[in-house]
C-alpha positions as CSV (number, residue, x, y, z in Angstrom):
1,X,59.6,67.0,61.7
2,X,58.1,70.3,63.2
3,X,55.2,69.7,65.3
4,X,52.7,72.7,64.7
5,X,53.0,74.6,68.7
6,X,56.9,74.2,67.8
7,X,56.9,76.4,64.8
8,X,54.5,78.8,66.0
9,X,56.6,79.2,69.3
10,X,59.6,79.7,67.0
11,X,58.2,82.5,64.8
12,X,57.5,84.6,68.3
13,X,61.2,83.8,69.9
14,X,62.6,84.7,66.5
15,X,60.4,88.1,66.3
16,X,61.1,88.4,70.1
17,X,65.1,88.7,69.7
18,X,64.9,90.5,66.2
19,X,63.5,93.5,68.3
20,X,64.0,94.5,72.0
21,X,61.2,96.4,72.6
22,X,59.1,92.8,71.8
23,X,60.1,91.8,75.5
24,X,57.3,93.6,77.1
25,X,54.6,92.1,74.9
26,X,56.3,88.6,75.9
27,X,56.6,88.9,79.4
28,X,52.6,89.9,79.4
29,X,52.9,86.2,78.4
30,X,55.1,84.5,80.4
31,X,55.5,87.3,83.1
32,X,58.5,88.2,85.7
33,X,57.3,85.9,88.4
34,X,59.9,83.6,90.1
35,X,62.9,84.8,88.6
36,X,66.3,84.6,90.2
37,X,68.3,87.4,91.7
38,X,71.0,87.7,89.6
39,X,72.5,90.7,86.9
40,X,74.3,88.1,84.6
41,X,72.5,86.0,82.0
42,X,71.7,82.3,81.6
43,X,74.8,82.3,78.8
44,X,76.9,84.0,80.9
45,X,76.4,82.1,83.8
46,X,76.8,78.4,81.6
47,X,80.1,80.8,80.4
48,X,81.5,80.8,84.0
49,X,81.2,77.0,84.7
50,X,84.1,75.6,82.8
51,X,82.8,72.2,82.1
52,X,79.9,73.0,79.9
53,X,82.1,74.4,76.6
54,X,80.4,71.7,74.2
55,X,77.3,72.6,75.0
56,X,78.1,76.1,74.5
57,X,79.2,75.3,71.5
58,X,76.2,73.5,70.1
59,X,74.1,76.6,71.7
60,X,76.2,78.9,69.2
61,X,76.2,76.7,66.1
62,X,72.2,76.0,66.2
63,X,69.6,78.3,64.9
64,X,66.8,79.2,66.1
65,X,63.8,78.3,63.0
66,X,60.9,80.5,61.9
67,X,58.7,79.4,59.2
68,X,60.9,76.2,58.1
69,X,63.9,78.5,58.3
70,X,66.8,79.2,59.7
71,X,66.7,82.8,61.7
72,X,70.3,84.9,62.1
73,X,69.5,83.9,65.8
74,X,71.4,81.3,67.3
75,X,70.2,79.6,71.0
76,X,73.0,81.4,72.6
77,X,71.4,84.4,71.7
78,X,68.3,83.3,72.8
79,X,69.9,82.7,76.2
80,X,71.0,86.0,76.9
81,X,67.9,87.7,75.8
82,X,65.2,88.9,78.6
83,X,63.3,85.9,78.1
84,X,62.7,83.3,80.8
85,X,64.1,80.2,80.5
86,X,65.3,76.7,82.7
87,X,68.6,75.3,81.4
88,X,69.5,71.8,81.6
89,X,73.0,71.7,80.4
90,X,74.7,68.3,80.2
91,X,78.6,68.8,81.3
92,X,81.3,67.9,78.8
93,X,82.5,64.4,77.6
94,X,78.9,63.3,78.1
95,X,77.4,63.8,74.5
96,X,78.7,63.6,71.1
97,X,79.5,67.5,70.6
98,X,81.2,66.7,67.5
99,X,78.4,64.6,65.5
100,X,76.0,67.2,66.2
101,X,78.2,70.4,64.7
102,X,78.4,68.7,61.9
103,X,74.4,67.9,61.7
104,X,74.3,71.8,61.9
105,X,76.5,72.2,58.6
106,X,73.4,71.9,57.2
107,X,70.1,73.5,57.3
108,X,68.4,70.3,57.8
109,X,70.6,69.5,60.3
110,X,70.6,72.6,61.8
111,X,66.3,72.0,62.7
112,X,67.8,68.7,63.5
113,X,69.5,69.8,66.2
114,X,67.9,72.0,67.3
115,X,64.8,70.4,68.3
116,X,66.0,67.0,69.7
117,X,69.0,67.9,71.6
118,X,69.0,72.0,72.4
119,X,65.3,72.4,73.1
120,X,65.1,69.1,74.8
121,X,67.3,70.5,77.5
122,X,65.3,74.2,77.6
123,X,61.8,75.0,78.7
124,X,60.0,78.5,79.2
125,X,60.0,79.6,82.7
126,X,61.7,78.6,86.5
127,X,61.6,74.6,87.2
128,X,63.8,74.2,90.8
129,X,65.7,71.3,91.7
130,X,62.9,70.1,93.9
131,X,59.7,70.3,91.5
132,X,58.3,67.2,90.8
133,X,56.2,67.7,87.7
134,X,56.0,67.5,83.8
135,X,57.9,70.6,82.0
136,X,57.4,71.5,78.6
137,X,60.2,72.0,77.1
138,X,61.0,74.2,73.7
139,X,60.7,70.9,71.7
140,X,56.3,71.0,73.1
141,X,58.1,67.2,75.1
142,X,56.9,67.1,78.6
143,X,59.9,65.8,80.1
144,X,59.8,64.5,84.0
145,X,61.4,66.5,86.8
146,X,61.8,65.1,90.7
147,X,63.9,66.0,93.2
148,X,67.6,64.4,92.4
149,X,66.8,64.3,88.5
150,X,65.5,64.9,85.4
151,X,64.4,62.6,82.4
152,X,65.8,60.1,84.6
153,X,69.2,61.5,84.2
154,X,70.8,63.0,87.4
155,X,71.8,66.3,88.6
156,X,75.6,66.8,89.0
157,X,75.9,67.0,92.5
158,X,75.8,70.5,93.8
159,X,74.9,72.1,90.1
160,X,71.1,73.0,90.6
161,X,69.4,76.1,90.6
162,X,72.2,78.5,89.3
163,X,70.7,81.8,89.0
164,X,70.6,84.3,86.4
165,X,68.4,87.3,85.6
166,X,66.6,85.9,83.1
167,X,66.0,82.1,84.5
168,X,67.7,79.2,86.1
169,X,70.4,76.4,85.0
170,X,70.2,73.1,86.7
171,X,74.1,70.7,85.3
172,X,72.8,67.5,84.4
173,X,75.5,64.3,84.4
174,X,74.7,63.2,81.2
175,X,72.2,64.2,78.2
176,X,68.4,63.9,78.0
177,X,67.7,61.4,75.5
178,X,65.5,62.5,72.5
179,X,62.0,61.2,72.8
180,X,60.1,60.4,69.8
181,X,56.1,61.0,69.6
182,X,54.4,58.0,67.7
183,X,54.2,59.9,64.8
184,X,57.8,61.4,64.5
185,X,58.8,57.8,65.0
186,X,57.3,56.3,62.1
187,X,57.8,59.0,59.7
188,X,61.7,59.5,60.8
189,X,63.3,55.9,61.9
190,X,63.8,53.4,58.9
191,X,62.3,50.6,60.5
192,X,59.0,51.8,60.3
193,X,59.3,53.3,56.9
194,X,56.6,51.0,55.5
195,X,53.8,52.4,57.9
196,X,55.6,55.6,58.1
197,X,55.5,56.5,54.3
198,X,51.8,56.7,54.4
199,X,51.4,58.8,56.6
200,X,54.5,61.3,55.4
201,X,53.0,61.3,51.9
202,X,49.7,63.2,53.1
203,X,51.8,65.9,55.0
204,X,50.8,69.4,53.8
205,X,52.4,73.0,55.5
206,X,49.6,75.3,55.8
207,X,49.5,79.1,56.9
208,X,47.7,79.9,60.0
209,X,45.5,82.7,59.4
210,X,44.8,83.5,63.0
211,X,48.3,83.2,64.3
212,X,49.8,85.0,61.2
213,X,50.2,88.7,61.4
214,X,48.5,90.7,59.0
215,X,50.1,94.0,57.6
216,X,47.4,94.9,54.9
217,X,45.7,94.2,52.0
218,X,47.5,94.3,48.3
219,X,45.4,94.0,45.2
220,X,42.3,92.3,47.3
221,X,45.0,89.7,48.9
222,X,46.0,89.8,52.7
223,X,49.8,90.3,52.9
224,X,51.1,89.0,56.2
225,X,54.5,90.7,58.1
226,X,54.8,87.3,60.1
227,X,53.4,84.2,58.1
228,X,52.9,81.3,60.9
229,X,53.0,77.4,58.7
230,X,51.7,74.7,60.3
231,X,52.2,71.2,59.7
232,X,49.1,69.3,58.7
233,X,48.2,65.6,57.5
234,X,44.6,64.9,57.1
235,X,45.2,61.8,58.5
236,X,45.8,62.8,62.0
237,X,41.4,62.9,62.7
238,X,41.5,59.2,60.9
239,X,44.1,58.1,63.5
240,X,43.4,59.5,66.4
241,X,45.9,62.2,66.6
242,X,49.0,60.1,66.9
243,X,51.0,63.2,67.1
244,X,49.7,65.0,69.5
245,X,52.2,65.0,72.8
246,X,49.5,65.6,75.2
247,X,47.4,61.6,74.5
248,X,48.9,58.7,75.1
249,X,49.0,55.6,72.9
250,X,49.7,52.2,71.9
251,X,50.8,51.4,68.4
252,X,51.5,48.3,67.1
253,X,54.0,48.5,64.1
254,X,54.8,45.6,62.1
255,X,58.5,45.4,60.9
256,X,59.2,46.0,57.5
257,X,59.5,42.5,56.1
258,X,55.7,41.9,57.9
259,X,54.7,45.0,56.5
260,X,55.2,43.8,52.7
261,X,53.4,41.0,52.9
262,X,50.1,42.2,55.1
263,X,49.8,45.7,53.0
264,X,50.0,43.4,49.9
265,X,47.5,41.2,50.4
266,X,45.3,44.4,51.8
267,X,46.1,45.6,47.7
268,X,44.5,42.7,46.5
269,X,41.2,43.4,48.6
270,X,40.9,46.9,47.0
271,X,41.2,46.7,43.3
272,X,39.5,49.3,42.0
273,X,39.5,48.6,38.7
274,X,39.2,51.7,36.0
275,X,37.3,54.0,37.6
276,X,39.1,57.5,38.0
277,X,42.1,57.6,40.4
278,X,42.0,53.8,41.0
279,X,45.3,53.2,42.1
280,X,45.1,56.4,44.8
281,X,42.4,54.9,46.2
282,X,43.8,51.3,46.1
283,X,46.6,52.7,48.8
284,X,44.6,54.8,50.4
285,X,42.1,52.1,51.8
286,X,44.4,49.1,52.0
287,X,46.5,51.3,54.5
288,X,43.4,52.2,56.3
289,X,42.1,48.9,56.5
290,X,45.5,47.3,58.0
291,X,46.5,50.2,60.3
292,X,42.9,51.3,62.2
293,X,43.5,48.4,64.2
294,X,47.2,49.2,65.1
295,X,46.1,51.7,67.2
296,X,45.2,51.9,70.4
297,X,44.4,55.1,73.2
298,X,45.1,54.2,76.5
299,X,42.6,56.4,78.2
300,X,39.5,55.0,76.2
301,X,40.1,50.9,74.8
302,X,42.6,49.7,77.2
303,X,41.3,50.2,80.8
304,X,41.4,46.6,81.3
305,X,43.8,45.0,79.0
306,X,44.0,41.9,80.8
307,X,40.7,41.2,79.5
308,X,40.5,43.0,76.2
309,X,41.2,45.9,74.4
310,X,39.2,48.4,71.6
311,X,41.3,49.6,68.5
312,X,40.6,53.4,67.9
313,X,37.8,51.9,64.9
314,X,35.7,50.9,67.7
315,X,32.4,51.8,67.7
316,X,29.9,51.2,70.3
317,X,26.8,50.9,67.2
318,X,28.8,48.3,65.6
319,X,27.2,45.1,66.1
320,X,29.6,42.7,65.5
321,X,31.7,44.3,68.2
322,X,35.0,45.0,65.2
323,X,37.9,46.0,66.8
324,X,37.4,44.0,70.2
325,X,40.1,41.7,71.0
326,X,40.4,40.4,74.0
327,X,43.1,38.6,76.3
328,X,45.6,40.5,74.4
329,X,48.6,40.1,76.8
330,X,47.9,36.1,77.1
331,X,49.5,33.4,74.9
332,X,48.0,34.6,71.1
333,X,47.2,37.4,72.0
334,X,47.9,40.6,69.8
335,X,50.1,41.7,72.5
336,X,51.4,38.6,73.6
337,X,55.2,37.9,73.2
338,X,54.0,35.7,70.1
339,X,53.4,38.9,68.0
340,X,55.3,41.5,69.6
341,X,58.9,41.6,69.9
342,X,60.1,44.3,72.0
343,X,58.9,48.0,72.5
344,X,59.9,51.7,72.0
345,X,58.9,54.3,74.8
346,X,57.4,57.4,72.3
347,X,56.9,60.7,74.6
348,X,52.6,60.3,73.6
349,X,53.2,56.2,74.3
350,X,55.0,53.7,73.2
351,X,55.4,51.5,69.8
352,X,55.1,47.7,70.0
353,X,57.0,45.8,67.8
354,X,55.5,43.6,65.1
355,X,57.3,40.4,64.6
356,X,55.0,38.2,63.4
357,X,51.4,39.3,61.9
358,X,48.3,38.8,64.5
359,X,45.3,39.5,62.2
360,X,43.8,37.7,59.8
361,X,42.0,40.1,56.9
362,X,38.8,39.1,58.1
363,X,39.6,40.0,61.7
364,X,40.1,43.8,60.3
365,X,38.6,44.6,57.1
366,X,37.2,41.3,54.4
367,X,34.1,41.7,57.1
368,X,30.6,40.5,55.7
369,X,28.4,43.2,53.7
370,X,24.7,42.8,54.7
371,X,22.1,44.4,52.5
372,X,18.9,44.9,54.5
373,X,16.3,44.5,52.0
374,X,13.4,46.5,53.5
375,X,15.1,49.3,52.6
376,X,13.7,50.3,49.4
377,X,17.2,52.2,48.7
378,X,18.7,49.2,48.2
379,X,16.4,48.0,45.1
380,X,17.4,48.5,41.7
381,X,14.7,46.8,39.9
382,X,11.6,44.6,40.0
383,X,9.2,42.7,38.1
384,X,5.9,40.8,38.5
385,X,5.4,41.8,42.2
386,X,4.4,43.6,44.9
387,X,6.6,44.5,47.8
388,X,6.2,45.7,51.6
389,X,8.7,46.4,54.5
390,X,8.1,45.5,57.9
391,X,9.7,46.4,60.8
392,X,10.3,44.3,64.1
393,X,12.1,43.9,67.6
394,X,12.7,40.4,67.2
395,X,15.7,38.5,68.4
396,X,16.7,36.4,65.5
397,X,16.3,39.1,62.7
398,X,17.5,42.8,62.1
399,X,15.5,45.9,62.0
400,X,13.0,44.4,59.1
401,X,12.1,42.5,56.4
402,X,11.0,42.8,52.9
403,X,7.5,41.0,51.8
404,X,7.7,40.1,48.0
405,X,4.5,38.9,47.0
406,X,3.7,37.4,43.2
407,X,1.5,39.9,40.9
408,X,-0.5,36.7,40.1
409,X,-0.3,33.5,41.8
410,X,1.3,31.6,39.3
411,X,4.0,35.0,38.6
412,X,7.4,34.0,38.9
413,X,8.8,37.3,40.2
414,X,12.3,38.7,40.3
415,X,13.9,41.6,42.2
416,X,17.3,43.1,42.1
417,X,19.3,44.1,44.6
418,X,22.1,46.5,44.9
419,X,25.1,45.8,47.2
420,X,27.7,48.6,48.3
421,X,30.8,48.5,49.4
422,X,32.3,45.1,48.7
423,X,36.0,44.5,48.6
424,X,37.5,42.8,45.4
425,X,37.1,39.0,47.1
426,X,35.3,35.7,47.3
427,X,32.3,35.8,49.4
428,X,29.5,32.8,49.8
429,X,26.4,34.4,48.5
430,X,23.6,33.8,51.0
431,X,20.1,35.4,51.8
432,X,18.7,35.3,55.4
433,X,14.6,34.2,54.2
434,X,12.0,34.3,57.5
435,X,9.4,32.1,58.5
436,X,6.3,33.3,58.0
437,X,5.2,32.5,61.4
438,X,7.4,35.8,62.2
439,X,4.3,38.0,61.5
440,X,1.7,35.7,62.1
441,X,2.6,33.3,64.5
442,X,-0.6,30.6,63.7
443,X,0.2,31.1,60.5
444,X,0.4,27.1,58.9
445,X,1.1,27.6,55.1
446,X,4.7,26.3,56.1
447,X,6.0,26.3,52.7
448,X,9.5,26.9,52.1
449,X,10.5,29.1,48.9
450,X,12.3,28.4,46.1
451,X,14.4,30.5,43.7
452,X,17.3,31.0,41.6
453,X,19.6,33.9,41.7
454,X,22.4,36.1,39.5
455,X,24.9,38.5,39.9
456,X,25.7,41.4,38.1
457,X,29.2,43.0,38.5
458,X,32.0,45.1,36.7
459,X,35.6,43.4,35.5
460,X,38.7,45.2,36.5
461,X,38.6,47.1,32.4
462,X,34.9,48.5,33.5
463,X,32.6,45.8,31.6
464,X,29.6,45.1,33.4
465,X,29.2,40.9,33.2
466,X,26.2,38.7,34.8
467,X,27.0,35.3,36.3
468,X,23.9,32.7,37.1
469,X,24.6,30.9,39.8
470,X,23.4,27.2,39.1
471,X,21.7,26.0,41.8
472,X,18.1,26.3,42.9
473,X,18.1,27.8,46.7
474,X,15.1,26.0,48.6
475,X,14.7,27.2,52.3
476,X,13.7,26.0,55.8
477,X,10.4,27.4,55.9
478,X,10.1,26.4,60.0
479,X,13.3,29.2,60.5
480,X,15.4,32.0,60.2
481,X,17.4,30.6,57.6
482,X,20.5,31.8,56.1
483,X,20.5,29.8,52.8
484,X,23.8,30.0,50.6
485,X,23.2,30.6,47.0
486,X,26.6,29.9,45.9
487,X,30.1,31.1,46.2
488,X,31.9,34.1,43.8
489,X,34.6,36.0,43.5
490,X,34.5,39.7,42.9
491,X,36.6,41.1,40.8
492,X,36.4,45.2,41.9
493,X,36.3,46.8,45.2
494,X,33.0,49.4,45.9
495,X,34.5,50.4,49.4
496,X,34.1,53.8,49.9
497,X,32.8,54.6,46.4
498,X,29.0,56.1,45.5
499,X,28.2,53.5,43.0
500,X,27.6,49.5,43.9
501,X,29.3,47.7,41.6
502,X,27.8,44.5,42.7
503,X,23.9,43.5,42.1
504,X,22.2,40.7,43.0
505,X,19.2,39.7,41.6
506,X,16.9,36.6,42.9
507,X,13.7,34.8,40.9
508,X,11.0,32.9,41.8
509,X,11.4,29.5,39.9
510,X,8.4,27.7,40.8
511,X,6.4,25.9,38.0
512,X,2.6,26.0,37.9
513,X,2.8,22.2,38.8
514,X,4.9,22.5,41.9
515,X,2.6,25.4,43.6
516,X,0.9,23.4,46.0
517,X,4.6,22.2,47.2
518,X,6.2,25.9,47.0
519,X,5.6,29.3,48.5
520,X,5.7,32.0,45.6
521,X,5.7,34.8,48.7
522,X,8.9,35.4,50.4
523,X,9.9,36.9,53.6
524,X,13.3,38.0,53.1
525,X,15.2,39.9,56.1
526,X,18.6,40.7,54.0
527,X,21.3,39.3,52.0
528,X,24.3,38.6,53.5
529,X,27.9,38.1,51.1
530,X,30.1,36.0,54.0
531,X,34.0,36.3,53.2
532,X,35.6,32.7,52.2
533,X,39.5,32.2,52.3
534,X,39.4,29.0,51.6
535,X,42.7,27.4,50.9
């Protein structure tokens, strides 16, 4: 892949070389300073060594890319332009020369090549033997230089700082292994294809307008004499920008076979039945929902990983603290040797290994869906009462409550809820009903309620059905209690969608000769549908 500084930084070098008299406006850029002394060029001086002929050879054989394609300009020729460069150029018998002039047979190949072994051994400007820093080399990788080596791999002894007019070549004792960022990783090795696919399937190559060159305007349209692409995925803002080479990350990545079965189950959770693009939006959110947690940004959730760590989902307003785990690196933990099997340095972090599976759906997205009923948003209908939200600080409930009050005092009233964004699962059914001692605490009409309740929801072919749960629900009028109506399963995921597909309607069922034993006035602080995976 072509990360999007790479092909930008190609379309100049490949303008650059088409035309001498581009050198001036690139040395405004990148400027004279620090050159070495010398009248021969960086080619000419790898020319001279003797040892570094399959290097050479890979130099003349690669391209140089613009726009996704291949230039007449090979990296040879970008060596003995005016440009600046720092060469680190491995000495014979230490790479493969062979396997990679065949990858440049192709054009594929060719971009291949080019990016993970040529530019990974060249970088704009002077780097000396004795820097210790990060250089960016042509591929946008910041590779490490120290005194005595480079990328870990050592300088041939005596071999540093050759000069030439237009840079410096330093003889390495071996190649400079290719690293991958996160994202490359997944969307390029096969044992990551099955989180990998996802993301390759939203990648788009866009022009950039503002690094484009503009040569006019034809029939109302811009024309462009150097058109700048940029790769794009729309997924990179959902994920934290798992490509970018400058973060640095953690990413669990579950091996194929785990893959199946997790992303799998997530399908069943997000049936969207018929409504329009179902099966789009089936993938889309049941690769979201298993992958959020994968990923974690060292700088922000894992300060302390000893004692716990925050997924990228995290959010601070979330009040039951998703996307927390903590003792990860401990027996059990998601990072623990029970889970991962081994790891893979990335040049933005590194990928752990997925052996085994260490979330339950209900640990990352089958969470519970609370419908606060004092929001009068959230009411569909009504009938026979009178209604009234409070609000209130108090520890054992949310932000309010919703006062339903009989028309009469012998009206049996109902009132229908909606309920958003349920997955296609079985939840217990349960409304959280108040004492009425929260708003008046001397209040002694202790009374519980007592009521019946249905649900209204849509089959996978789009046919709305109603289901009456059975039972009576009585509650413990002396506390917050979260009383279960009954369990159900649902057969179409709302996530993400307008529309609730799901409403839930309670009713008063009190009989004129049980109102002296019943409250007909209910406090009711939300309703609350509690994920069951009960074998």
């Amino acid at each position: 892949m072509k990360t999007n500084n790479k092909i930008q930084m190609f379309a100049v070098a490949a303008v650059a070389l088409a035309a001498v008299a581009c050198t001036d406006t690139w040395d405004e850029h990148y400027g004279n300073e620090g050159r070495p002394v010398s009248d021969k060029s960086l080619l000419q001086v790898m020319e001279e060594q003797g040892d570094l002929g399959d290097f050479l050879k890979v130099l003349r054989a690669t391209h140089v890319f613009s726009n996704n394609k291949p230039t007449k300009v090979t990296y040879a020729d970008l060596l003995a332009s005016d440009q600046t460069f720092t060469v680190w150029a491995p000495k014979d018998g230490l790479f493969n020369v062979d396997s990679l002039l065949a990858e440049c047979q192709t054009v594929s190949g060719d971009s291949m090549c080019g990016q993970h072994f040529v530019q990974n051994h060249i970088a704009h400007f002077i780097t000396n033997s004795t820097d210790e820093k990060q250089v960016l080399m042509l591929n946008n990788k910041y590779l490490d230089a120290v005194p005595g080596s480079f990328q870990g791999v050592s300088y041939a002894s005596g071999r540093v700082n050759g000069a030439a007019k237009n840079g410096v070549l330093h003889v390495l004792s071996g190649g400079v292994p290719y690293l991958y960022n996160i994202y490359e990783a997944l969307t390029t090795l096969s044992g990551y294809s099955g989180v990998g696919s996802f993301f390759k399937g939203y990648e788009k190559l866009e022009l950039d307008e503002n690094a484009s060159i503009q040569s006019g305007i034809v029939d109302g349209n811009i024309v462009y004499s150097d058109s700048v692409m940029r790769t794009t995925n729309i997924l990179f803002g959902r994920f934290d920008r798992i490509n970018e080479e400058d973060s640095s990350f953690i990413m669990l990545v579950p091996e194929n076979r785990v893959w199946d079965k997790v992303y799998n189950e997530a399908l069943s959770y997000f049936n969207y039945g018929s409504v329009n693009q179902a099966d789009s939006l089936q993938r889309l959110y049941a690769h979201q929902a298993v992958i959020r947690d994968l990923v974690y940004n060292r700088k922000y959730g894992c300060a302390h990983m000893e004692d716990s760590v925050c997924s990228i989902a995290y959010s601070k307003y979330d009040e039951e603290r998703r996307h927390v785990y903590y003792n990860p690196l401990a027996s059990g933990g998601i990072f623990s040797s029970d889970f991962v099997r081994d790891t893979m340095a990335c040049s933005n972090g590194a990928i752990y290994n997925l052996h085994e599976w260490p979330f339950k759906p209900e640990d990352i997205y089958f969470y519970p869906v609370k419908t606060e009923a004092e929001y009068e948003s959230m009411m569909t209908d009504y009938k026979d009462c009178t209604y009234a939200s409070r609000f209130s600080a108090a520890d054992s409930i949310s932000d309010g409550y919703l006062v339903i009050s009989p028309r009469t005092n012998s009206s049996n009233w109902t009132m229908e809820f909606q309920i958003p964004s349920v997955l296609s699962g079985t939840y217990d059914i349960c409304a959280v009903v108040l004492p009425r001692t929260v708003y008046n605490a001397t209040d002694r009409n202790i009374r519980p309620c007592k009521f019946k309740a249905s649900i209204g929801y849509e089959t996978v072919d789009g046919i709305e059905q109603s289901f009456d749960f059975e039972d009576e629900v009585k509650n413990d009028p002396y506390r917050v209690d979260t009383v279960k109506i009954g369990t159900f399963t649902i057969p179409v995921c709302s996530y993400g969608q307008p529309n609730a597909k799901v409403h839930l309607t309670l009713e008063c069922s009190i009989s004129r000769m049980e109102s002296g034993r019943y409250n007909r006035e209910m406090y009711l602080d939300c309703l609350y549908f509690k994920p069951n995976r009960e074998e």
